[in-house]
C-alpha positions as protocol buffer text, in pm:
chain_id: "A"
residue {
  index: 1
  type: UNK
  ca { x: 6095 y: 8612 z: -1719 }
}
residue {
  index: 2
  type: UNK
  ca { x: 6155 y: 8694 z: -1356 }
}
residue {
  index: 3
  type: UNK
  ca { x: 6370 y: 8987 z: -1289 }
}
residue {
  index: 4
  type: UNK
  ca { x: 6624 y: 9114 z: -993 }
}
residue {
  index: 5
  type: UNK
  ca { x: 6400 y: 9172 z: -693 }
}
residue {
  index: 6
  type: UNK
  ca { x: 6060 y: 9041 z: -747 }
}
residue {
  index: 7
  type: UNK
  ca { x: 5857 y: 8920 z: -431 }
}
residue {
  index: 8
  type: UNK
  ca { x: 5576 y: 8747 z: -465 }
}
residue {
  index: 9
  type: UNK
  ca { x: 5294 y: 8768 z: -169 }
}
residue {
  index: 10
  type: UNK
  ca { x: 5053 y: 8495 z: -85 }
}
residue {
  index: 11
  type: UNK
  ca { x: 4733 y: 8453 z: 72 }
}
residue {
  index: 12
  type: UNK
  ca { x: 4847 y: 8301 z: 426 }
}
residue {
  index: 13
  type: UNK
  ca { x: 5086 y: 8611 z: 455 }
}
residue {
  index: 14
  type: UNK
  ca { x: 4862 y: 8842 z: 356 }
}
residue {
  index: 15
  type: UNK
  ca { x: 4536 y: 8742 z: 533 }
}
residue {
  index: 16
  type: UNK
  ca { x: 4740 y: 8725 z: 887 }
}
residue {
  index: 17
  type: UNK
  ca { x: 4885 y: 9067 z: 857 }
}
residue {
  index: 18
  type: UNK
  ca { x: 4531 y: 9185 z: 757 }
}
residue {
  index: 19
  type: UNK
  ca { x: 4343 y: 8994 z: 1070 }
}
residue {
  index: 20
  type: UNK
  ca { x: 4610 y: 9068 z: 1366 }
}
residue {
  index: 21
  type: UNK
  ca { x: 4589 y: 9456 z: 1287 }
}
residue {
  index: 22
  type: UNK
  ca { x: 4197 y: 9413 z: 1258 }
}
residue {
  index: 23
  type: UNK
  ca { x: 4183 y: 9236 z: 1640 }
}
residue {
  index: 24
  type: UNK
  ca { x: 4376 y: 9535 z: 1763 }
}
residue {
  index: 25
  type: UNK
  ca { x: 4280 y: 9799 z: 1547 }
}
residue {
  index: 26
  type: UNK
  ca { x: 4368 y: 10093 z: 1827 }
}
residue {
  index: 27
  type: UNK
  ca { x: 4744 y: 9927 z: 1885 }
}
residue {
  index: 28
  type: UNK
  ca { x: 5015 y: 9914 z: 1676 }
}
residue {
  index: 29
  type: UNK
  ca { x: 5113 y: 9591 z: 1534 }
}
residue {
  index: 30
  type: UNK
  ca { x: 5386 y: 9429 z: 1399 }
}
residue {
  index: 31
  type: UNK
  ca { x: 5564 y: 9080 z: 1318 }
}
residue {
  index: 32
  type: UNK
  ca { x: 5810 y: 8899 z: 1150 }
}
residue {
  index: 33
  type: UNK
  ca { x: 5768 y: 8776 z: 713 }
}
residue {
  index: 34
  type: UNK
  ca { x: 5881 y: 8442 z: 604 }
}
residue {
  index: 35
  type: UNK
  ca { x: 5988 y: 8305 z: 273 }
}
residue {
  index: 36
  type: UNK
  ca { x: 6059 y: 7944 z: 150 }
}
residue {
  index: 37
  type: UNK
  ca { x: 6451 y: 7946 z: 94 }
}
residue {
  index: 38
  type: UNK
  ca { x: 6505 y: 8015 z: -255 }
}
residue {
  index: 39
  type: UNK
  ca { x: 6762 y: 7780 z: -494 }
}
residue {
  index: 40
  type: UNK
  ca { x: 6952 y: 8006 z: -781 }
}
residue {
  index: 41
  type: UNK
  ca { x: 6862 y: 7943 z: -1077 }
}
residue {
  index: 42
  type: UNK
  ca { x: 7021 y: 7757 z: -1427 }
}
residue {
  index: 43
  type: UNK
  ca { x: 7171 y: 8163 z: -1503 }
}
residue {
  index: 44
  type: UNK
  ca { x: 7255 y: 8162 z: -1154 }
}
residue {
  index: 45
  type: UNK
  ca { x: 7027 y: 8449 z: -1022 }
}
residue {
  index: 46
  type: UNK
  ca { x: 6798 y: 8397 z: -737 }
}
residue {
  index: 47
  type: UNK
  ca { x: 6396 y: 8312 z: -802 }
}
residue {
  index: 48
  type: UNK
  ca { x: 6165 y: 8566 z: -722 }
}
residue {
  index: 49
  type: UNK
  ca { x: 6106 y: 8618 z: -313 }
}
residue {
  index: 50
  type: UNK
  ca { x: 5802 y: 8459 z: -234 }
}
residue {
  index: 51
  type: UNK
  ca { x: 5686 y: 8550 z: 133 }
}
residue {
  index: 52
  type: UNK
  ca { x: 5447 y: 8246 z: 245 }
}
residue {
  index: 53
  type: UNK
  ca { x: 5352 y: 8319 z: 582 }
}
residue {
  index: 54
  type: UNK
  ca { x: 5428 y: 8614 z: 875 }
}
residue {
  index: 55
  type: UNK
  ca { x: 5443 y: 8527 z: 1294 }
}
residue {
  index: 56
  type: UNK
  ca { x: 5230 y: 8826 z: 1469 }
}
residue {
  index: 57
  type: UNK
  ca { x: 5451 y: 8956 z: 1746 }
}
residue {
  index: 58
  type: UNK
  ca { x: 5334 y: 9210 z: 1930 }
}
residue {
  index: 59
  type: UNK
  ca { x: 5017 y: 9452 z: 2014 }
}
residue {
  index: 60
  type: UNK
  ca { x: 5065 y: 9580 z: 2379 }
}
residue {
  index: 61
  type: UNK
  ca { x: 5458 y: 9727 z: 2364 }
}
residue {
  index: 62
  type: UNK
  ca { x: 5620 y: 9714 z: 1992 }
}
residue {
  index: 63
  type: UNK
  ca { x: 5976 y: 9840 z: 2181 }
}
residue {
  index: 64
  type: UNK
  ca { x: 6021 y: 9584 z: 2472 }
}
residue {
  index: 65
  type: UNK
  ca { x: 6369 y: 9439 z: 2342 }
}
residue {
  index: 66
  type: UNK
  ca { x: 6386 y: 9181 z: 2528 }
}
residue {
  index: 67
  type: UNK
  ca { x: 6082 y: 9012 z: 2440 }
}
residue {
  index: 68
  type: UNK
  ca { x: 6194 y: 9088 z: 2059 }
}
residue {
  index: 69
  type: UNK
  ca { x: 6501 y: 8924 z: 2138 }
}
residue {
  index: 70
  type: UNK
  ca { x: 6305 y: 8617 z: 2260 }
}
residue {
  index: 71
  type: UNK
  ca { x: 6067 y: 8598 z: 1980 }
}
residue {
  index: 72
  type: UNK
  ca { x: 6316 y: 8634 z: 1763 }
}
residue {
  index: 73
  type: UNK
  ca { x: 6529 y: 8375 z: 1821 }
}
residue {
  index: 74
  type: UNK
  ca { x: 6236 y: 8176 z: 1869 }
}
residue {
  index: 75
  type: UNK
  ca { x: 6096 y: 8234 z: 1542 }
}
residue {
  index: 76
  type: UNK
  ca { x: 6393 y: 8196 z: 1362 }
}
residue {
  index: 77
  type: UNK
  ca { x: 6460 y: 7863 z: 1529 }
}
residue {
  index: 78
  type: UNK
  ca { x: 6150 y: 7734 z: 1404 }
}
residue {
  index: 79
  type: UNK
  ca { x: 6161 y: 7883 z: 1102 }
}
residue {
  index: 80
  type: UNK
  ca { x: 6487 y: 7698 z: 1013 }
}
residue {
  index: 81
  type: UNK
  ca { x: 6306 y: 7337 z: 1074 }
}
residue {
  index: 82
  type: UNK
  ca { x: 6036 y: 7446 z: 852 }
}
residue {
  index: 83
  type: UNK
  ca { x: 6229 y: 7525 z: 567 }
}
residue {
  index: 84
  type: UNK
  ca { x: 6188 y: 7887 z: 605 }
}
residue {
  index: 85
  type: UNK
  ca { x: 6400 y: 8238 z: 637 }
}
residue {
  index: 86
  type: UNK
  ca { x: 6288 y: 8543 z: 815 }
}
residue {
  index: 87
  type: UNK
  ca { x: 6234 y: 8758 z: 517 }
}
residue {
  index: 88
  type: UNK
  ca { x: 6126 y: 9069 z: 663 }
}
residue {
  index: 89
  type: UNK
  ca { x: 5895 y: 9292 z: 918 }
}
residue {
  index: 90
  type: UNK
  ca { x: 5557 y: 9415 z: 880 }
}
residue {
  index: 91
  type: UNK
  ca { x: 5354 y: 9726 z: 1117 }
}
residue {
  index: 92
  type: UNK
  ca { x: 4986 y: 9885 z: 1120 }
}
residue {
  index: 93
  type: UNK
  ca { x: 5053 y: 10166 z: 1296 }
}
residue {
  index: 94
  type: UNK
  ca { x: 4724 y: 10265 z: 1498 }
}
residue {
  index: 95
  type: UNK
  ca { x: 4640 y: 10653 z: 1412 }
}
residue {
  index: 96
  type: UNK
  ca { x: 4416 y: 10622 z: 1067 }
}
residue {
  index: 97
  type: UNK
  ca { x: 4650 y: 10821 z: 881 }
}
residue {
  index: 98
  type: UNK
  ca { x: 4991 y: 10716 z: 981 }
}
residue {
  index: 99
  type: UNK
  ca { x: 5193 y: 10474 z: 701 }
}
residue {
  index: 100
  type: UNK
  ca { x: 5533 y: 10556 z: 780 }
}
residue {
  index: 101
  type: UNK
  ca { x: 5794 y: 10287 z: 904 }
}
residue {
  index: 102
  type: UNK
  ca { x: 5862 y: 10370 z: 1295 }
}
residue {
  index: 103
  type: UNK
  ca { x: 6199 y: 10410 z: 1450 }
}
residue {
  index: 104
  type: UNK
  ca { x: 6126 y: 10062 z: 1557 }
}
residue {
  index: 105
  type: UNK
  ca { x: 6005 y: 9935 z: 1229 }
}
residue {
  index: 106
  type: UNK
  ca { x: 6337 y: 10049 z: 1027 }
}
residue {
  index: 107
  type: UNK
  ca { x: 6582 y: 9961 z: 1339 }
}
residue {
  index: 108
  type: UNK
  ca { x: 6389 y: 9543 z: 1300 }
}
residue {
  index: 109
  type: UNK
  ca { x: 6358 y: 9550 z: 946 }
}
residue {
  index: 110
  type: UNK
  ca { x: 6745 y: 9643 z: 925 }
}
residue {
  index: 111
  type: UNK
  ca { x: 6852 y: 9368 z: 1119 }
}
residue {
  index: 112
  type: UNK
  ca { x: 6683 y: 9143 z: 945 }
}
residue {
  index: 113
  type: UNK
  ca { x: 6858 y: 9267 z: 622 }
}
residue {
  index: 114
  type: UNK
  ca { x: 7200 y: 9205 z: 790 }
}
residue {
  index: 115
  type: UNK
  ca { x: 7126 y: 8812 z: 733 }
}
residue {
  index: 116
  type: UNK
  ca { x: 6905 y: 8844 z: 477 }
}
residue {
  index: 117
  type: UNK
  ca { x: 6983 y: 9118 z: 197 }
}
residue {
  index: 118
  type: UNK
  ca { x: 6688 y: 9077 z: -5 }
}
residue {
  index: 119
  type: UNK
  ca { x: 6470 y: 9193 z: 347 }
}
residue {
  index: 120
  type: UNK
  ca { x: 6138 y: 9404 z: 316 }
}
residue {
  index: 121
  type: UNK
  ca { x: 5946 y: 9625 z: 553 }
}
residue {
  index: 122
  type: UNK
  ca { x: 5529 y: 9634 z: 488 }
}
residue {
  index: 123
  type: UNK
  ca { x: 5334 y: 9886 z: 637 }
}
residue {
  index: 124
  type: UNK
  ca { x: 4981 y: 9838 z: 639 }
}
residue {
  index: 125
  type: UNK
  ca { x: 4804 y: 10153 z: 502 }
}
residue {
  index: 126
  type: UNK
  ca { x: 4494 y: 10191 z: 747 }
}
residue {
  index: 127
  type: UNK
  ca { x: 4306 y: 10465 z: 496 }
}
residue {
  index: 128
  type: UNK
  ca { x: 4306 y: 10187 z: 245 }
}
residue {
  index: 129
  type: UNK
  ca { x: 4245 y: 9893 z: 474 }
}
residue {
  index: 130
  type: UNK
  ca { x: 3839 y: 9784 z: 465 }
}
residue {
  index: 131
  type: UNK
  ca { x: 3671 y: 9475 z: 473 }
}
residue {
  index: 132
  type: UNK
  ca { x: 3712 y: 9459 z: 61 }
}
residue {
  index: 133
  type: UNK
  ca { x: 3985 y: 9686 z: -52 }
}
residue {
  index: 134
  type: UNK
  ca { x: 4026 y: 9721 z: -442 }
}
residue {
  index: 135
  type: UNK
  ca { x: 4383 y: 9757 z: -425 }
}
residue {
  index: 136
  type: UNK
  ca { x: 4648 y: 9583 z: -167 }
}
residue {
  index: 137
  type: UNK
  ca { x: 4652 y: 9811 z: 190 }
}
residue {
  index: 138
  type: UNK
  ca { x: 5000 y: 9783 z: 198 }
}
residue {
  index: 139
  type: UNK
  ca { x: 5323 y: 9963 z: 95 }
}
residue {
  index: 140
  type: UNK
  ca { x: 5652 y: 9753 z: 40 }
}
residue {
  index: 141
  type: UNK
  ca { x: 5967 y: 9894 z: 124 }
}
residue {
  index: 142
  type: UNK
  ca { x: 6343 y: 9759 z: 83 }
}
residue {
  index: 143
  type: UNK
  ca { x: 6669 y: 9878 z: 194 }
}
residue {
  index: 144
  type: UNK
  ca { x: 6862 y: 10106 z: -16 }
}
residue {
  index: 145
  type: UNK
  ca { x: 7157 y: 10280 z: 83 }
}
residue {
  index: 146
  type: UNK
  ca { x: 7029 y: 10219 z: 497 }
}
residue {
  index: 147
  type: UNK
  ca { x: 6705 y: 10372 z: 423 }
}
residue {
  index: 148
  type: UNK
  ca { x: 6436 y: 10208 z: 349 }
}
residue {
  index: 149
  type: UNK
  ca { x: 6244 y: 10326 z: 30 }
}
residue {
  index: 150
  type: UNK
  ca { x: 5935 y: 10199 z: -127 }
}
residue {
  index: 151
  type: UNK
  ca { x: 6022 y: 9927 z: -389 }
}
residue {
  index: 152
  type: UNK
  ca { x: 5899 y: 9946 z: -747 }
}
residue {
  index: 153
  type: UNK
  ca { x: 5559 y: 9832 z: -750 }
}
residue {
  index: 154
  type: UNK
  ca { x: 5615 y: 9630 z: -1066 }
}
residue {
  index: 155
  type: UNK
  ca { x: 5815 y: 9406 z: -905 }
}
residue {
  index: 156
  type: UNK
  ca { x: 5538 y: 9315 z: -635 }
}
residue {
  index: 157
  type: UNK
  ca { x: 5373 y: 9009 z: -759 }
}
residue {
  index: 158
  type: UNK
  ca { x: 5076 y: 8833 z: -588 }
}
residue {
  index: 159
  type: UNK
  ca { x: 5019 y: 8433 z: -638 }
}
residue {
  index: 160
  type: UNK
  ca { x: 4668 y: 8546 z: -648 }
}
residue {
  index: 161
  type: UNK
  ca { x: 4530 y: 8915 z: -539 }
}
residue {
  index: 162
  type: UNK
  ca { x: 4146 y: 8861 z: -614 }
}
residue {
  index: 163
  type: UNK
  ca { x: 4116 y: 8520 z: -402 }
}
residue {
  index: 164
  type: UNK
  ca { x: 4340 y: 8667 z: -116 }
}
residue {
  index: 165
  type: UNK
  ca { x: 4099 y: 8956 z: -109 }
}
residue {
  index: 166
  type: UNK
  ca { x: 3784 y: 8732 z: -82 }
}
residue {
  index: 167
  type: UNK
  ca { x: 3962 y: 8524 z: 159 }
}
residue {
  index: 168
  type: UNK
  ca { x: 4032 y: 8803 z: 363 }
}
residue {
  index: 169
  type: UNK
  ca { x: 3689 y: 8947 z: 364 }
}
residue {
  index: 170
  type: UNK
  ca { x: 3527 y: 8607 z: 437 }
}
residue {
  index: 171
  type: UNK
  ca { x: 3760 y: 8555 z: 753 }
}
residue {
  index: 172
  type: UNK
  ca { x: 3698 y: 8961 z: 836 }
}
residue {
  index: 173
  type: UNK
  ca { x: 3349 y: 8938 z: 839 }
}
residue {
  index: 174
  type: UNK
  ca { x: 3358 y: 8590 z: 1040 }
}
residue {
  index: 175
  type: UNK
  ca { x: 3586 y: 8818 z: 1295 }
}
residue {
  index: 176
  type: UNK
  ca { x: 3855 y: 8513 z: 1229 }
}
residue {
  index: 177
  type: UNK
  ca { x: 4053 y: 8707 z: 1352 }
}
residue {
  index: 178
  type: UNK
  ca { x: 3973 y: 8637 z: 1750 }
}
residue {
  index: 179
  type: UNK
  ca { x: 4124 y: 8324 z: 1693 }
}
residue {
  index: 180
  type: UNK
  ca { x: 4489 y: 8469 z: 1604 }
}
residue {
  index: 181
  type: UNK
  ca { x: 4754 y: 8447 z: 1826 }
}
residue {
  index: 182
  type: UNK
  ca { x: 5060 y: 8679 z: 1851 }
}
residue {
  index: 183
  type: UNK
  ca { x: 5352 y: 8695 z: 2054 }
}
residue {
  index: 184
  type: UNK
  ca { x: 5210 y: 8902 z: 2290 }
}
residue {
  index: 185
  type: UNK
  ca { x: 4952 y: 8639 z: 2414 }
}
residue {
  index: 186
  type: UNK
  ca { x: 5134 y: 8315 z: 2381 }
}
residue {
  index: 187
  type: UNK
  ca { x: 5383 y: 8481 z: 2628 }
}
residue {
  index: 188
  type: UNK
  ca { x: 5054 y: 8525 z: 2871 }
}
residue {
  index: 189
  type: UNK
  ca { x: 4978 y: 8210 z: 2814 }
}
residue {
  index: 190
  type: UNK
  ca { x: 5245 y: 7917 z: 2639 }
}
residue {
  index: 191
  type: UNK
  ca { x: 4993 y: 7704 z: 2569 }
}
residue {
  index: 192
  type: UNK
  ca { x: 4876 y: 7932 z: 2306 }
}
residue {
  index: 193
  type: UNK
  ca { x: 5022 y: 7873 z: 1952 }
}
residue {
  index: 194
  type: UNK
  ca { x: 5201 y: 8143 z: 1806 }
}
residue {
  index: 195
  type: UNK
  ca { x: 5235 y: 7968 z: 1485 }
}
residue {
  index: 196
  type: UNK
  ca { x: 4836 y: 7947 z: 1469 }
}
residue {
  index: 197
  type: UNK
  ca { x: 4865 y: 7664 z: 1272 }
}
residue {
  index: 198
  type: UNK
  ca { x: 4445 y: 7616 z: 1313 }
}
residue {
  index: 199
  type: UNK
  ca { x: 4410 y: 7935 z: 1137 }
}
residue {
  index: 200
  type: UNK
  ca { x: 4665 y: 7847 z: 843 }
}
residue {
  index: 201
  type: UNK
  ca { x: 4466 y: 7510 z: 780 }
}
residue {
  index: 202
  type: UNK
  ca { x: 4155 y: 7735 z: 755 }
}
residue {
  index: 203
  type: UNK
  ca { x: 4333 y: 7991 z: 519 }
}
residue {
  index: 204
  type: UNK
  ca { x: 4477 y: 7654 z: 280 }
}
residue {
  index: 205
  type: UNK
  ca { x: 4118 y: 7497 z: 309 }
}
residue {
  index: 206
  type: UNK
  ca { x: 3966 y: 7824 z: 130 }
}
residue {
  index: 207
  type: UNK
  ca { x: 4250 y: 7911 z: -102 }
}
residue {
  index: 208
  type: UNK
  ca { x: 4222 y: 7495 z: -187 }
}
residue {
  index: 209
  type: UNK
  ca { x: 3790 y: 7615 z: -256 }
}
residue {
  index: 210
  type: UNK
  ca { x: 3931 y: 7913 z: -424 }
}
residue {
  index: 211
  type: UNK
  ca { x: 4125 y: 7763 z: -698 }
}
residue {
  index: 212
  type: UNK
  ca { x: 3858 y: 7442 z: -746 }
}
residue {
  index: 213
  type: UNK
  ca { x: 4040 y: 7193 z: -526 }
}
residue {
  index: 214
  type: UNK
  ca { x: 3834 y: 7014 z: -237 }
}
């Protein structure tokens, strides 16, 4: 039985949070979470937030607002035509030891909770983030009050933890994560694809090998 406030994290989300802070591991990263639109249920109470995928943003200069603006508007655009919501914000900060939400973080994270109540905020937890961590590197927060606090850890689900983490390791040691695109470098460059749709058919292909589907 689901309960009030469960997310769910897949593989695509997770492996692209994972890979954009490992190609710029002395930067601090961040982007934007998406969720498929959820239906309410037959007792009328929403299903369980399940975050799908995440759009890098930015690597070079987390506080340029206009850019965010841009991006964000962007990204919500297409995010609408997908079927999709903005859901939330996720950061690796770059000192080692740092796992608190910036200024920056909160002040993104918040805004996206003005449209979207059920909003989180993920920090990446560098100390815990290797090639083939036993536990999840991250720490979830939601709003509470206009602070945001970790949520309870039983109500962060994973569609499948142990095949995200070998997923993530494979594409890690295959330094996959060259091939990402954020924000940052499809505005160098528009021809890039910040939806890096190549890399999401690689991550389906080996979650498709992962569960026994060719």
């Amino acid at each position: 039985m689901e309960r009030k406030g469960e997310i769910e994290i897949c593989t695509r989300a997770y492996v692209k949070m994972c890979l954009h802070a490992a190609r710029y591991p002395h930067t601090d990263v961040n982007g934007l979470l998406l969720a498929q639109k959820r239906q309410a249920t037959v007792a009328g109470q929403d299903d369980c937030l399940c975050i799908t995928d995440c759009i890098p943003l930015f690597h070079s200069n987390l506080s340029l607002t206009v850019m965010l603006e841009v991006a964000l508007n962007q990204i919500d655009l297409w995010s609408a035509e997908s079927d999709l919501l903005l859901a939330g914000y996720y950061q690796a900060n770059s000192r080692i030891d740092d796992k608190s939400p910036s200024p920056l973080a909160q002040k993104t994270a918040g805004r996206i909770a003005e449209f979207y109540d059920d909003a989180v905020l993920i920090m990446l937890d560098n100390c815990k983030f290797t090639t083939n961590p036993r536990v999840p590197p991250i720490t979830v927060l939601e709003q509470k009050d206009r602070q945001w606090v970790p949520k309870d850890k039983n109500l962060i689900m994973w569609r499948d933890w142990e095949s995200s983490r070998h997923i993530c390791k494979s594409l890690l040691e295959a330094k996959a994560y060259t091939q990402l695109v954020d924000f940052d470098v499809h505005l160098d460059d528009i021809r890039e694809d910040w939806t890096n749709q190549q890399l999401n058919t690689e991550i389906t292909q080996l979650v498709s090998v992962a569960n026994g589907s060719t």
